[in-house]
C-alpha positions in Angstrom: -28.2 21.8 -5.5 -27.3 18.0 -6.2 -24.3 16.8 -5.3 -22.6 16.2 -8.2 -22.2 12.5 -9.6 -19.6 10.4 -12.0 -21.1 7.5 -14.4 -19.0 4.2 -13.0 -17.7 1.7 -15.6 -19.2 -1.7 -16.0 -17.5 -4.6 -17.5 -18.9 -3.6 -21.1 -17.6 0.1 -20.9 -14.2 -1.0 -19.3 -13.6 -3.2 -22.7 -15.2 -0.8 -24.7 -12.7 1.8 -23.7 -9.4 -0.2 -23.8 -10.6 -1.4 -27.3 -10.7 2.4 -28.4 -7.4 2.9 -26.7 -5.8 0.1 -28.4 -4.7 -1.1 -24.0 -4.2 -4.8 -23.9 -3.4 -5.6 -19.9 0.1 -6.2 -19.2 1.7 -8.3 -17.0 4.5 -6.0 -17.0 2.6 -3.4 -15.2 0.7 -6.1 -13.3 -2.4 -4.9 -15.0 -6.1 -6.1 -14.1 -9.0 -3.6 -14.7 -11.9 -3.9 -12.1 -14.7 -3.7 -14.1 -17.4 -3.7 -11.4 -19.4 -0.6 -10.0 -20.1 -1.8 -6.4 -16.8 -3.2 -5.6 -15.0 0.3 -6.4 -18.2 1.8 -4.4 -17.4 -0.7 -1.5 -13.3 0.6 -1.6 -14.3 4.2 -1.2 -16.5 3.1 1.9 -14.0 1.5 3.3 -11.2 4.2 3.1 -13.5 6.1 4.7 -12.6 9.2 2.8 -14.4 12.3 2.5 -14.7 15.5 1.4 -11.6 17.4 2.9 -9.7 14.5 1.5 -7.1 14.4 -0.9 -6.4 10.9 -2.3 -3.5 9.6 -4.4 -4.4 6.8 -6.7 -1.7 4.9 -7.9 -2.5 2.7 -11.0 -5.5 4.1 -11.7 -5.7 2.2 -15.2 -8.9 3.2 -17.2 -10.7 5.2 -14.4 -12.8 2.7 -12.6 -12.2 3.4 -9.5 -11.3 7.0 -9.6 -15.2 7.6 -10.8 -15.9 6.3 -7.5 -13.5 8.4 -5.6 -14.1 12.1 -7.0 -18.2 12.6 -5.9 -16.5 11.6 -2.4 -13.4 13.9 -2.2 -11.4 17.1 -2.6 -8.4 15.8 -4.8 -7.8 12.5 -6.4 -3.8 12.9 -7.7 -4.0 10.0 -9.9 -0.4 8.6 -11.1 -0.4 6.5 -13.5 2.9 4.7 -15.3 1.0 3.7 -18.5 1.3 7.0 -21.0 -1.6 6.1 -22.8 -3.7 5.6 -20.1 -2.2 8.9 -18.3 -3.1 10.5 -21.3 -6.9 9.2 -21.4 -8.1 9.4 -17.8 -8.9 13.2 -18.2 -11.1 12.8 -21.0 -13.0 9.6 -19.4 -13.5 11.8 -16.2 -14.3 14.8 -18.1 -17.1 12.6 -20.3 -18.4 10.8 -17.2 -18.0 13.1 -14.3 -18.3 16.1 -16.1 -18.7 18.1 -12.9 -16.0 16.5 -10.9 -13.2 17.0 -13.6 -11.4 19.8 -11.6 -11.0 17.3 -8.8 -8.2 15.4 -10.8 -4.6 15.7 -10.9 -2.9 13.1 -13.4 0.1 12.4 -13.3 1.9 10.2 -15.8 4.9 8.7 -13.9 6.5 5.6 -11.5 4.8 5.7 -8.1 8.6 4.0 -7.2 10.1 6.6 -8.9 8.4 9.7 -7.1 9.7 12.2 -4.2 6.9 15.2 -4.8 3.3 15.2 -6.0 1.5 18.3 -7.3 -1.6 19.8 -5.7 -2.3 20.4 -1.8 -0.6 18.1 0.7 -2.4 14.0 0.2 -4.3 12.6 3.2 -5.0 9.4 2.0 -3.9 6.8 0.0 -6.4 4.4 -2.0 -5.6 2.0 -5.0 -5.8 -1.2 -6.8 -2.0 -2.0 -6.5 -0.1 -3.9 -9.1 0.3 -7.1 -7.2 4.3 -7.0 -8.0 4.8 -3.4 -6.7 2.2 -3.5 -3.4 4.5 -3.7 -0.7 7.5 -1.1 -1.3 4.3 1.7 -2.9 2.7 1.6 0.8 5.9 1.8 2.5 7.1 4.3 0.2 4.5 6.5 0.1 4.0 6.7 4.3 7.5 7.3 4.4 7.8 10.0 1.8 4.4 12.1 2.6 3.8 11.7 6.7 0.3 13.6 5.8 -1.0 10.6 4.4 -3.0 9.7 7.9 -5.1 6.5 6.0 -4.4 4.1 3.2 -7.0 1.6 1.6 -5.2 -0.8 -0.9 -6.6 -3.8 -2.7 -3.9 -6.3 -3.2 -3.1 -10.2 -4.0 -5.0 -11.5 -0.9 -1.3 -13.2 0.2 0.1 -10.1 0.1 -3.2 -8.2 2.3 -2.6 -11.2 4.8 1.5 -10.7 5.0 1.1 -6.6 5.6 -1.7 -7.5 8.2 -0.3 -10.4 10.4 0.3 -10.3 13.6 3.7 -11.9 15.5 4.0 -15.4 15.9 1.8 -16.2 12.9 2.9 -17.9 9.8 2.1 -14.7 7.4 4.1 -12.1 9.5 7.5 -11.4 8.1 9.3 -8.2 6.9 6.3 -6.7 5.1 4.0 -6.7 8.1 7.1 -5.4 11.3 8.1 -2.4 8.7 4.7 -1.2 7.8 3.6 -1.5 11.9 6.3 1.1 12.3 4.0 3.4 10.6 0.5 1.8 11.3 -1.7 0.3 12.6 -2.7 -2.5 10.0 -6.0 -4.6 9.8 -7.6 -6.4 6.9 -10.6 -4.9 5.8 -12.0 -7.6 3.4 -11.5 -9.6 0.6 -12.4 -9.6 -2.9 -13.7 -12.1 -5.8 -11.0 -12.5 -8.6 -14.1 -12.6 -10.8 -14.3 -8.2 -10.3 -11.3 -7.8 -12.9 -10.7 -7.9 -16.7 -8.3 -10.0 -17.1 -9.2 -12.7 -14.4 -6.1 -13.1 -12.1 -5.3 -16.6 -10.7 -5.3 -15.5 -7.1 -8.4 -13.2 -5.1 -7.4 -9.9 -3.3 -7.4 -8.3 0.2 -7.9 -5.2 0.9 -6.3 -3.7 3.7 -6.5 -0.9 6.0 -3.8 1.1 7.6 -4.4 4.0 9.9 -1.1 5.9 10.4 -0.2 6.2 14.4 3.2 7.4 16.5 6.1 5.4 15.3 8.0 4.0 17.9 10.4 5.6 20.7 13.4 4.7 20.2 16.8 6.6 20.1 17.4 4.1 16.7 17.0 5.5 13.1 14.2 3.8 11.1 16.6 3.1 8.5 18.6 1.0 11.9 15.4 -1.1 13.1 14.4 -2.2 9.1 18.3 -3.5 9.0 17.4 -5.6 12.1 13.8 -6.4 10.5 16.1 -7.5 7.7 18.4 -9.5 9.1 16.3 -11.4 11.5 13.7 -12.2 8.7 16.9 -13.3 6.4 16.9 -16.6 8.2 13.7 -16.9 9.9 14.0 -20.7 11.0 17.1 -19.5 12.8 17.2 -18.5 16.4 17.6 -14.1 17.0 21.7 -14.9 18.1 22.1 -16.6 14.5 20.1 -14.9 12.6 21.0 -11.2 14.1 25.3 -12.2 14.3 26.0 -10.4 11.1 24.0 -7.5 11.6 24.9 -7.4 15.4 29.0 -8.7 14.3 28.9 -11.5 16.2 26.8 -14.6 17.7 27.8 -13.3 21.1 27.5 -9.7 20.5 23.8 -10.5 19.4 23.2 -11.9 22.3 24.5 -9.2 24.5 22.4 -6.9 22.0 19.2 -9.3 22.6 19.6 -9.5 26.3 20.5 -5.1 26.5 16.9 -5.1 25.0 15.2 -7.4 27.2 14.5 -10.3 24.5 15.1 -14.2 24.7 17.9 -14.5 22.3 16.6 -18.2 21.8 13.5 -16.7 20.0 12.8 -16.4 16.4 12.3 -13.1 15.0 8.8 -14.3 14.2 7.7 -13.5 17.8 8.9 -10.0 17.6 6.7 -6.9 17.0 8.0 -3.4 15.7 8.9 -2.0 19.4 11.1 -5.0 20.2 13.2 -4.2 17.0 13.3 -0.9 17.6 15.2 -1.9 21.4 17.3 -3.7 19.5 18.6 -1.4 17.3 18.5 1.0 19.8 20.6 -1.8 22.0 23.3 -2.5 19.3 24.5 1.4 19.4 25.2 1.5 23.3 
């Protein structure tokens, strides 16, 4: 038999269907539809999901790219913030993937808001992410559900190339150390602004994270974020300034920095995730 196939939604079919559901985008919910079949088609290469997968989508907005996403997996557990367009995915599914319908899981809440998801344990995370909500839904989500083993998000490009950096570079900062505790990060490509109704002012990123071993260390994760925090709080500021609060004192961060085996005369722009983690792990001897 066939594998069984959804109808994607062009640019004609996306307006189409918000006009009939009365959905004007929001800025509120950082709204921007993708209205083109090959880029949703390129995303779901990308993730490199398949069919023992199960996917949350978060934002999933009129169904674009979850038409892509259910031929290709077990699960998609779409949330979705919007009630009216929680309450339409289902039918758009059920009239263009009529086969695949059983596949989805909607549900209509905050992706910041929840602890537990319905349906079998996810493995993957893929989603067009409200540009204002990117960072703390990835780090939420692979702290909250350690079966999550990949994530593929399309973001604001300057957000992909902040989660992505590397030390030393001008782009790495808190968003890129906390999600390397988790990950390893890469970015996987970038996208046209010209792929979404409404146009945004800014082209997207999308970037890849494939979960690894987060790092040994004696220090709670909650400990080595503080220390991510504090040394990013000042970032033109040398790791003995910019650490003194969180460490209690200029010279106690510098006893903490040398305990760890770090130049306290660096920024904490040359750091990567294992060198926080000794710090934190430094501070409580």
């Amino acid at each position: 038999m066939p594998e069984p196939t959804a109808r994607l939604l062009g640019a004609s079919q996306v307006r189409e269907l918000a006009d009939r559901l009365g959905i004007r985008p929001t800025k509120q919910w950082g709204q921007n539809f993708v209205v083109d079949g090959n880029t949703v088609e390129r995303i779901v290469r990308v993730a490199g999901v398949g069919p023992n997968d199960v996917v949350v989508e978060v934002g999933p907005g009129l169904g674009s790219l979850t038409l892509a996403l259910l031929p290709a997996v077990r699960t998609v557990i779409a949330l979705e913030v919007d009630p009216v367009l929680a309450a339409a995915l289902p039918d758009t599914v059920g009239a263009r993937a009529t086969d695949l319908a059983e596949r989805l899981l909607v549900v209509h809440a905050d992706a910041l808001q929840v602890h537990t998801l319905p349906g079998p344990a996810p493995t993957a995370l893929v989603a067009n992410l409200p540009y204002n909500v990117s960072v703390p839904v990835v780090l939420r989500f692979l702290e909250l559900f350690p079966t999550i083993e990949r994530i593929l998000v399309m973001v604001q490009l300057e957000v992909a190339e902040r989660l992505a950096a590397r030390p030393g570079s001008k782009a790495y900062g808190v968003p890129s150390a906390k999600a390397a505790w988790y990950a390893d990060v890469r970015l996987a490509g970038t996208v046209s602004r010209s792929i979404f109704w409404p146009v945004p002012n800014v082209d997207s990123g999308l970037v890849a994270f494939e979960r690894r071993s987060t790092p040994e260390t004696t220090a709670s994760r909650a400990d080595v974020f503080a220390c991510v925090d504090a040394a990013f709080a000042q970032r033109r500021k040398t790791l003995r300034a910019a650490l003194a609060t969180w460490a209690g004192s200029p010279a106690e961060a510098e006893r903490v920095c040398r305990a760890a085996g770090i130049d306290p005369t660096l920024r904490g722009e040359r750091l990567d995730i294992h060198q926080f983690a000794a710090l934190a792990e430094a501070r409580g001897r």
